[in-house]
Structure formats: structure tokens, C-alpha cells
mmCIF file of the C-alpha atoms, coordinates in Angstrom:
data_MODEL
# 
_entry.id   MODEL 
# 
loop_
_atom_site.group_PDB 
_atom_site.id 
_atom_site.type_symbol 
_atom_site.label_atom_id 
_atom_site.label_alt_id 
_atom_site.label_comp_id 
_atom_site.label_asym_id 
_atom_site.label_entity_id 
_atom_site.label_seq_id 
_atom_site.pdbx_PDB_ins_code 
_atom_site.Cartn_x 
_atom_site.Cartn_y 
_atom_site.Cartn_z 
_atom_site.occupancy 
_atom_site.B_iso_or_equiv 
_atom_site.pdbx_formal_charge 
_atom_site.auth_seq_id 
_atom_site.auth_comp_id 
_atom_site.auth_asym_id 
_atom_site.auth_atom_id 
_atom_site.pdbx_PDB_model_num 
ATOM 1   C CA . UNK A 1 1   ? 9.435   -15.784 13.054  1.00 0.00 ? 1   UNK A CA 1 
ATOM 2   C CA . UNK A 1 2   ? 9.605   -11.988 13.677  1.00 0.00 ? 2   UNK A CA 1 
ATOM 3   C CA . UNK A 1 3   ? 10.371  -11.304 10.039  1.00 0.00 ? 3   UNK A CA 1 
ATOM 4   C CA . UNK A 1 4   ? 6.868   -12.845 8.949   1.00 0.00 ? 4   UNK A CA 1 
ATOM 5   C CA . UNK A 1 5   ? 5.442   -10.033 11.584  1.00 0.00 ? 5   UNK A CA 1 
ATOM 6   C CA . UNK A 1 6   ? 7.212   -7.120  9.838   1.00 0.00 ? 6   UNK A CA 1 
ATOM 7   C CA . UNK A 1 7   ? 5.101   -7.310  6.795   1.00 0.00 ? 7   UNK A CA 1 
ATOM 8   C CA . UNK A 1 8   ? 2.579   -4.366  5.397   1.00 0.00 ? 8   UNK A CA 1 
ATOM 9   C CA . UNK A 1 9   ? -0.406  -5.519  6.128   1.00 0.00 ? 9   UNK A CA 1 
ATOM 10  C CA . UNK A 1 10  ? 0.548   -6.665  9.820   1.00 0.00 ? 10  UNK A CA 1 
ATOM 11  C CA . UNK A 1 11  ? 1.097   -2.779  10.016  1.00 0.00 ? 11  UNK A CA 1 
ATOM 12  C CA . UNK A 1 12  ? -2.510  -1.918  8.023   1.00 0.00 ? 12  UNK A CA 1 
ATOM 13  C CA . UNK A 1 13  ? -4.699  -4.450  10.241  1.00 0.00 ? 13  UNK A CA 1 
ATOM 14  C CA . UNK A 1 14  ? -2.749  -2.466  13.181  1.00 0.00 ? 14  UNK A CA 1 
ATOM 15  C CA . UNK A 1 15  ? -3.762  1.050   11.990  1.00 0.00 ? 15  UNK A CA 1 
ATOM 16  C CA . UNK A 1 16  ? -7.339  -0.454  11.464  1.00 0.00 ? 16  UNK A CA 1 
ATOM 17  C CA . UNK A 1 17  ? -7.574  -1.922  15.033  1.00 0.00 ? 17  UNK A CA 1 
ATOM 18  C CA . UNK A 1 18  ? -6.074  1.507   17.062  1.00 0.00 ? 18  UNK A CA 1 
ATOM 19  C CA . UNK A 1 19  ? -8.791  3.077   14.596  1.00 0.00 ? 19  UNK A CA 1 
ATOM 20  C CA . UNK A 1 20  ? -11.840 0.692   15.429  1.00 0.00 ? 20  UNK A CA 1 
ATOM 21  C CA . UNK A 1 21  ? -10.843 0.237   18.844  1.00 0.00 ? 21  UNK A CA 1 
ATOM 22  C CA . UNK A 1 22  ? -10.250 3.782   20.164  1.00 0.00 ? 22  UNK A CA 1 
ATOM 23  C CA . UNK A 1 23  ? -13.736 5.463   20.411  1.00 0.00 ? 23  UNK A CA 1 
ATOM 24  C CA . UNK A 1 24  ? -13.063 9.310   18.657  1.00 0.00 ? 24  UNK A CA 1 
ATOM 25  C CA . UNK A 1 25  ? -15.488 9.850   15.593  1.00 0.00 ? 25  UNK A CA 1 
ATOM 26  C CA . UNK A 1 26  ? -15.809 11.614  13.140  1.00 0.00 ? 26  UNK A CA 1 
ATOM 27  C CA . UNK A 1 27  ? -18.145 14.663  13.949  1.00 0.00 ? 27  UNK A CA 1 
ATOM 28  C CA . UNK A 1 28  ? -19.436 13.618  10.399  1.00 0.00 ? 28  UNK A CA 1 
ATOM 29  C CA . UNK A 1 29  ? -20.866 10.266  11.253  1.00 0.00 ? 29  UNK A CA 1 
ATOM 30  C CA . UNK A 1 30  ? -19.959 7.188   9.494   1.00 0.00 ? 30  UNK A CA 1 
ATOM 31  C CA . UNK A 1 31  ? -19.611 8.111   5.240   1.00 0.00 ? 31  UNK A CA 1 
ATOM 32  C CA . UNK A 1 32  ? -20.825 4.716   4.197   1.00 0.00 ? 32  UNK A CA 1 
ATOM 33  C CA . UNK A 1 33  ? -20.236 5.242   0.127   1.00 0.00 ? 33  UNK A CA 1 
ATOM 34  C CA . UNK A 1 34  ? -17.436 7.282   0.203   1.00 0.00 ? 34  UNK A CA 1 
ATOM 35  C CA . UNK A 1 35  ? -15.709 4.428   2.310   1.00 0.00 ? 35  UNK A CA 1 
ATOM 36  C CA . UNK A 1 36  ? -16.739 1.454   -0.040  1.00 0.00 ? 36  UNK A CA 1 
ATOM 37  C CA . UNK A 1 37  ? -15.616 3.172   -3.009  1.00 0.00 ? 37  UNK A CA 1 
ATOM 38  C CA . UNK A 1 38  ? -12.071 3.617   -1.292  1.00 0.00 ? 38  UNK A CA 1 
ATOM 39  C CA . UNK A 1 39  ? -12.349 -0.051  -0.800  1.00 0.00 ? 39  UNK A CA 1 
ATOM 40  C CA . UNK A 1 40  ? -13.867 -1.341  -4.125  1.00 0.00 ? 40  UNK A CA 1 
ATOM 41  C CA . UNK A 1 41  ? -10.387 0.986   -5.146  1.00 0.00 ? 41  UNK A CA 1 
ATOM 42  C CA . UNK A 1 42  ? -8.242  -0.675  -2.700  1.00 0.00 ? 42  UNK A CA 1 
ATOM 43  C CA . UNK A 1 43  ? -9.390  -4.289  -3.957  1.00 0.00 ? 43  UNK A CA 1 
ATOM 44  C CA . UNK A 1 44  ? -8.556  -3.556  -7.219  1.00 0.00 ? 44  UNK A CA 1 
ATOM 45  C CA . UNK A 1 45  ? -5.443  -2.352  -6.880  1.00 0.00 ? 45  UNK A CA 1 
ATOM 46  C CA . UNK A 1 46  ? -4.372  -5.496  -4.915  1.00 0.00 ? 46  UNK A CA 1 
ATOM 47  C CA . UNK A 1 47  ? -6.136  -7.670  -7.954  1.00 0.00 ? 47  UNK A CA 1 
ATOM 48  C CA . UNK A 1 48  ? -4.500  -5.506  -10.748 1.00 0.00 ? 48  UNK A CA 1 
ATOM 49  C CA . UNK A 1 49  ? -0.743  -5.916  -8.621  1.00 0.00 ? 49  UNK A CA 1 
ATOM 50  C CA . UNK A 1 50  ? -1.083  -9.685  -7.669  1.00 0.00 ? 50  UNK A CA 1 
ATOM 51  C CA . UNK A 1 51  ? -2.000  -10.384 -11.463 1.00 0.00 ? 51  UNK A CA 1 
ATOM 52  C CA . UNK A 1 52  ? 1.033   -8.214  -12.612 1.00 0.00 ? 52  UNK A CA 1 
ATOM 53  C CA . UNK A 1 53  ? 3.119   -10.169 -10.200 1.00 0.00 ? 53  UNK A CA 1 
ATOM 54  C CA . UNK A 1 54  ? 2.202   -13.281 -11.311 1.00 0.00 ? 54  UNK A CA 1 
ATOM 55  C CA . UNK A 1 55  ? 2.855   -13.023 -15.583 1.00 0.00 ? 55  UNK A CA 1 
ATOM 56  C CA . UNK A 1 56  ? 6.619   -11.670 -14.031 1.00 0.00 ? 56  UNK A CA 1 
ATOM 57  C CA . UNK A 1 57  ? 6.420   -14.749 -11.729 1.00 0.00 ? 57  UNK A CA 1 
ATOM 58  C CA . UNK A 1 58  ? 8.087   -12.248 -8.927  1.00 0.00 ? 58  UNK A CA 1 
ATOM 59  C CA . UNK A 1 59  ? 7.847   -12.040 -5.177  1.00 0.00 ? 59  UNK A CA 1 
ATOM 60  C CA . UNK A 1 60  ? 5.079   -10.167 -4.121  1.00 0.00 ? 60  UNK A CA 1 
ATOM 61  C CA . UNK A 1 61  ? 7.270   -10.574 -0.242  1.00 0.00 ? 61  UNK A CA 1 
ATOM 62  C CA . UNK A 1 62  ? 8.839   -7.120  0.498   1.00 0.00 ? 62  UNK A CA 1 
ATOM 63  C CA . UNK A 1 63  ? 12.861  -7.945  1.681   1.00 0.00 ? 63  UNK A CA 1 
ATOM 64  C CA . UNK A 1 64  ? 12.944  -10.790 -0.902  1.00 0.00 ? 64  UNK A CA 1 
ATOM 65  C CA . UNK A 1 65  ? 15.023  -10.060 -4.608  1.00 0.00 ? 65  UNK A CA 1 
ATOM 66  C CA . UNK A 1 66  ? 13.401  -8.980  -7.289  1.00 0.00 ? 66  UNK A CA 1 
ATOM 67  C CA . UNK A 1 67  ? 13.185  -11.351 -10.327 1.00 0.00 ? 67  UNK A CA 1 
ATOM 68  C CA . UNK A 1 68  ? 11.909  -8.882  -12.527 1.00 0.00 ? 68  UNK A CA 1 
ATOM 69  C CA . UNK A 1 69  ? 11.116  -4.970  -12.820 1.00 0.00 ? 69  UNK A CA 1 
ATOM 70  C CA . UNK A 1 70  ? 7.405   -5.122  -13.396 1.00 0.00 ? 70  UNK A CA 1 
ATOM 71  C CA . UNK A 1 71  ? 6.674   -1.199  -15.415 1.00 0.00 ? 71  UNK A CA 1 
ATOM 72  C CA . UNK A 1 72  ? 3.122   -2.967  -17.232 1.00 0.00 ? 72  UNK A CA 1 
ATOM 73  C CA . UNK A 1 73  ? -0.145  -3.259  -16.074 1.00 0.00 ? 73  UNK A CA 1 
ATOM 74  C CA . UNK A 1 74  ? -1.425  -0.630  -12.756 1.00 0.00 ? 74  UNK A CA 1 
ATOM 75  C CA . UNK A 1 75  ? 2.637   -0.761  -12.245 1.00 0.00 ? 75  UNK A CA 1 
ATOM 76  C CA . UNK A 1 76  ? 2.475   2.091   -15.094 1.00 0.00 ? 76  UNK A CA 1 
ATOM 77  C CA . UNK A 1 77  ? -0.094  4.450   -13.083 1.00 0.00 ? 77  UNK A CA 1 
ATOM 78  C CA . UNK A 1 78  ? 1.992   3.526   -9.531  1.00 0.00 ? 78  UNK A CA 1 
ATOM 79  C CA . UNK A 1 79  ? 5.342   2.158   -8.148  1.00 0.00 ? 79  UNK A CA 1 
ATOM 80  C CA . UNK A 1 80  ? 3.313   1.211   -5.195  1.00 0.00 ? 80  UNK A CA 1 
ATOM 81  C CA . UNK A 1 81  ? -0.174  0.101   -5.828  1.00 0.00 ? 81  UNK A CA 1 
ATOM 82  C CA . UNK A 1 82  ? -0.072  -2.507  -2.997  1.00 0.00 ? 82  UNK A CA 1 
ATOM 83  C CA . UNK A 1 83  ? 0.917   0.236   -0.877  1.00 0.00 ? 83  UNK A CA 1 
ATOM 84  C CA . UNK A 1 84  ? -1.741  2.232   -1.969  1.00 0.00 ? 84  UNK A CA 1 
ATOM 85  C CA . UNK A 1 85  ? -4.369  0.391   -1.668  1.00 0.00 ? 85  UNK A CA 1 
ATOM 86  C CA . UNK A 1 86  ? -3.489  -0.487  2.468   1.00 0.00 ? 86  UNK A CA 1 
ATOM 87  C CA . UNK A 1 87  ? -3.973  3.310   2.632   1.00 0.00 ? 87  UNK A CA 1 
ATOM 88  C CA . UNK A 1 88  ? -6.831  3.217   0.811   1.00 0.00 ? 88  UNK A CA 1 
ATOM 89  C CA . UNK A 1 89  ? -8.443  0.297   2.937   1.00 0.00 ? 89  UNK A CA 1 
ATOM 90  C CA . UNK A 1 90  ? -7.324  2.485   6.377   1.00 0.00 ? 90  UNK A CA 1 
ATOM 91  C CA . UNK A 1 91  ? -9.409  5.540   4.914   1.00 0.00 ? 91  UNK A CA 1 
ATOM 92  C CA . UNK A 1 92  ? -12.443 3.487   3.608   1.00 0.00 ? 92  UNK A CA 1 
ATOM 93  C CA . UNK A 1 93  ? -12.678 1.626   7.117   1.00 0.00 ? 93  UNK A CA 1 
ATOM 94  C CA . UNK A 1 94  ? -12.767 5.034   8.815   1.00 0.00 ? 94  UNK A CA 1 
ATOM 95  C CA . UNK A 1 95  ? -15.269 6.120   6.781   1.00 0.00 ? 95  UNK A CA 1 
ATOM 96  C CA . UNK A 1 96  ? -17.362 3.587   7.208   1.00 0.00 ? 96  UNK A CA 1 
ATOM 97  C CA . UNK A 1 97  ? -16.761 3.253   11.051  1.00 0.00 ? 97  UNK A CA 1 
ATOM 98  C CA . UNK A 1 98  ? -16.772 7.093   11.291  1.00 0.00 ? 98  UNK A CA 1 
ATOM 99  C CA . UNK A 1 99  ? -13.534 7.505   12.970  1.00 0.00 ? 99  UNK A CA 1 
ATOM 100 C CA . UNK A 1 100 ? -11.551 10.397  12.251  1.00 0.00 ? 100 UNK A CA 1 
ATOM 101 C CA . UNK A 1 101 ? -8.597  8.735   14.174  1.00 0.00 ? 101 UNK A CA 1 
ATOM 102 C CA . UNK A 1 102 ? -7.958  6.433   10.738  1.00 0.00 ? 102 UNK A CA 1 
ATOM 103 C CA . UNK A 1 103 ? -7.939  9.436   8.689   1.00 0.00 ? 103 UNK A CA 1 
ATOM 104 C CA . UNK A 1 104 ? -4.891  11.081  10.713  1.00 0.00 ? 104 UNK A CA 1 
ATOM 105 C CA . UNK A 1 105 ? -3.377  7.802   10.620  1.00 0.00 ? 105 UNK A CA 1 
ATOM 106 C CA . UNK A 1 106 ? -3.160  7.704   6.894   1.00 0.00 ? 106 UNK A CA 1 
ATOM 107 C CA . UNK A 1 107 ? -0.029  10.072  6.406   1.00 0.00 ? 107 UNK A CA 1 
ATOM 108 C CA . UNK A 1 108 ? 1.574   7.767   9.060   1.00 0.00 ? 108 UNK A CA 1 
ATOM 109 C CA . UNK A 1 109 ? 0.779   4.524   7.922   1.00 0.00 ? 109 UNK A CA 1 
ATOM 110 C CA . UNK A 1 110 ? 2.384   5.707   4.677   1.00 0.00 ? 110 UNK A CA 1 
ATOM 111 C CA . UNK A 1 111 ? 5.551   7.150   6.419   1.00 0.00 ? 111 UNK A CA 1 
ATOM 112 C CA . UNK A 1 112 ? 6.212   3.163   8.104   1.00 0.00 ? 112 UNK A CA 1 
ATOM 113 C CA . UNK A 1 113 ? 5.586   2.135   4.845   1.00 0.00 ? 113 UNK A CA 1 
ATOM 114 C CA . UNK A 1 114 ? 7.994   4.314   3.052   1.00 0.00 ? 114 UNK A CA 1 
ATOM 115 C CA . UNK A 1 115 ? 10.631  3.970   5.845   1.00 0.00 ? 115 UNK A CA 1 
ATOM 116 C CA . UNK A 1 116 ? 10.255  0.296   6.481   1.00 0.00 ? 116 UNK A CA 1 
ATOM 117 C CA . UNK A 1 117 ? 9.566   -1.179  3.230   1.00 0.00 ? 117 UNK A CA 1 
ATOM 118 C CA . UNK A 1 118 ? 9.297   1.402   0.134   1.00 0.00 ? 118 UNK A CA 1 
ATOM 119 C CA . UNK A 1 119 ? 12.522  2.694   0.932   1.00 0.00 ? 119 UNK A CA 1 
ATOM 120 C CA . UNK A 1 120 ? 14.741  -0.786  0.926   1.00 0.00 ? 120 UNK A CA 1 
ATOM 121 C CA . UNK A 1 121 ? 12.769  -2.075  -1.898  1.00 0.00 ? 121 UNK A CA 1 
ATOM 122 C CA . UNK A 1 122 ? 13.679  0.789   -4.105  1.00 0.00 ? 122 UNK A CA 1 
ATOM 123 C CA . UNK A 1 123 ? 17.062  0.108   -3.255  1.00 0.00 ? 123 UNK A CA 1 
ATOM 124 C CA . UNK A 1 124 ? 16.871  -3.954  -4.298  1.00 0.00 ? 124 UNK A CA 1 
ATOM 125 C CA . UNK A 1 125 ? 15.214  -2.770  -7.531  1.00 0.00 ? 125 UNK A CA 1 
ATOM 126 C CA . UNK A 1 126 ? 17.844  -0.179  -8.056  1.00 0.00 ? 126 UNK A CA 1 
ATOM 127 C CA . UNK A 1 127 ? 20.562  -2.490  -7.559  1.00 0.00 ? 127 UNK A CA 1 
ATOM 128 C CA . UNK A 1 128 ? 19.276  -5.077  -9.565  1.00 0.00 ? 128 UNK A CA 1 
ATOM 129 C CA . UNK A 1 129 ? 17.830  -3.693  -12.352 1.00 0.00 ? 129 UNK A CA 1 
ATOM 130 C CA . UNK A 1 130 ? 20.403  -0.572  -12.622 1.00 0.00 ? 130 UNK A CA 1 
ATOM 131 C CA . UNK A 1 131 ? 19.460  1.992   -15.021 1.00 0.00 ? 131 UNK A CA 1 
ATOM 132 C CA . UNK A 1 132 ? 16.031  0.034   -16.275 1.00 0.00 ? 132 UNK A CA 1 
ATOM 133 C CA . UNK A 1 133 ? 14.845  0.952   -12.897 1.00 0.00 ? 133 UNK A CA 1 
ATOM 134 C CA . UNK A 1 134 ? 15.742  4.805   -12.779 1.00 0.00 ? 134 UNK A CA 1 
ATOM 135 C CA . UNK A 1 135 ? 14.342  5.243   -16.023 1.00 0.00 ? 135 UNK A CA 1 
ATOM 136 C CA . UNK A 1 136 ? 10.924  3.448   -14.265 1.00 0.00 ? 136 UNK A CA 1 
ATOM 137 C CA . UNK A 1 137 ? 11.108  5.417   -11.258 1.00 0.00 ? 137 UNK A CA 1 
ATOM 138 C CA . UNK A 1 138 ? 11.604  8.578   -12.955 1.00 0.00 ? 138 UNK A CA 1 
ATOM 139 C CA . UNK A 1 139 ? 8.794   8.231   -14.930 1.00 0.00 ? 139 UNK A CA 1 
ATOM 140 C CA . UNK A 1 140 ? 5.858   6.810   -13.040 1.00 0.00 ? 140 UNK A CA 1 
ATOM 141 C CA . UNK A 1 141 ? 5.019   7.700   -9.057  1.00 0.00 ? 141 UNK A CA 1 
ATOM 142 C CA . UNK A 1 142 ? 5.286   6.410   -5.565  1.00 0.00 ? 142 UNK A CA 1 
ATOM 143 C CA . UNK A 1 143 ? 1.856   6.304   -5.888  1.00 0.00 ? 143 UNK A CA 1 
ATOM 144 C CA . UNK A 1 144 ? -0.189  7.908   -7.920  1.00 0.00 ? 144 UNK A CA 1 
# 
């Protein structure tokens, strides 16, 4: 049971309630565009990833094997859009809400990411796909 609560976006809706629920804004006000660009961005990342996950007919499930090194698709812009685009949905939401609380959160939402789930996926990929991956990873970025 505790596994399933260890996922990415448990972590992202958790940045997005400390965010919404703690009551610091942004001097700026609330940045309505800005913040539904970064989530028109965000949606389309997860679209372009899911898609690219399904022709490989991989897990999408971070701690499960790899079946396939996906390098096509947004996977040739990013190693992480998924990732991304959880960052991107923490920054658009504190735009919109005008909280500057989400905004320092970013750079530590993407630290648990990295440390939690980046960082051991890497290592399945590495160990499964051997010198296909390194080749991948050396050419494309973490994100973007």
C-alpha cells in the first residue's frame, strides 16, 4: 500500500496543497496567463510522454523495469518530460493562485524528484539498456 503513495504526483498534489493552503502571495498578484501557459505546457508534455509510452508499450510506473528505452517523440527534447511538466503544473498553479510559496517550492519539488525517482530510474535504464542508454543520456537532458 505505501508504495502506491510514493509516486510523483502524490508529491506534486502535495507541493500544490502547502502552496494553496498556506496564505503568503505573491506581492505580484495572481499572473493568470503566464500560469495557464505553464499548464497548457505541462498538459502537453504529459500527452506527448503517455503517447510515447504507449507505441513502446512500457511502464509509465517509476520502480517498475523498463521494457524499452524510449529516445523518439518529446523523449528527444527531455529524459524527463513527465517530470517536467509536475514542475511546470506547481509554477502555473502559483501563478494563478498568486503564491510565491509554489515558486520556491519548484527547485525542491525537483530535488525529491531527482533523489527519489530520477535517480533510481536512471539506474534501471542504465542497467538494462547498457550502452544504448549512455549514448541517450549523453545526448538529450534531464529536462530540457
Amino acid at each position: 500500500m505505501m508504495k502506491w503513495i510514493d509516486l510523483p504526483p502524490v508529491w506534486t498534489v502535495a507541493a500544490l496543497f502547502v502552496t494553496w493552503a498556506i496564505p503568503l502571495t505573491a506581492p505580484w498578484g495572481p499572473m493568470i496567463l503566464p500560469g495557464r501557459i505553464a499548464l497548457g505546457a505541462a498538459a502537453v508534455l504529459i500527452a506527448a510522454s503517455l503517447v510515447e509510452f504507449m507505441r513502446a508499450r512500457t511502464t509509465v510506473i517509476p520502480r517498475e523495469a523498463p521494457s524499452a528505452l524510449i529516445t523518439t517523440g518529446i523523449f528527444r527534447l527531455s529524459r524527463n518530460p513527465i517530470y517536467l511538466a509536475d514542475l511546470l503544473l506547481l509554477g502555473g498553479f502559483s501563478l494563478i493562485w498568486g503564491k510565491f510559496l509554489g515558486l520556491v517550492l519548484i527547485p525542491v519539488l525537483a530535488w525529491v524528484l531527482i533523489k527519489r525517482f530520477i535517480a533510481g530510474e536512471e539506474a534501471r535504464l542504465s542497467e538494462a539498456f547498457g550502452a544504448e542508454y549512455e549514448v541517450y543520456r549523453a545526448a538529450t537532458r534531464r529536462w530540457i
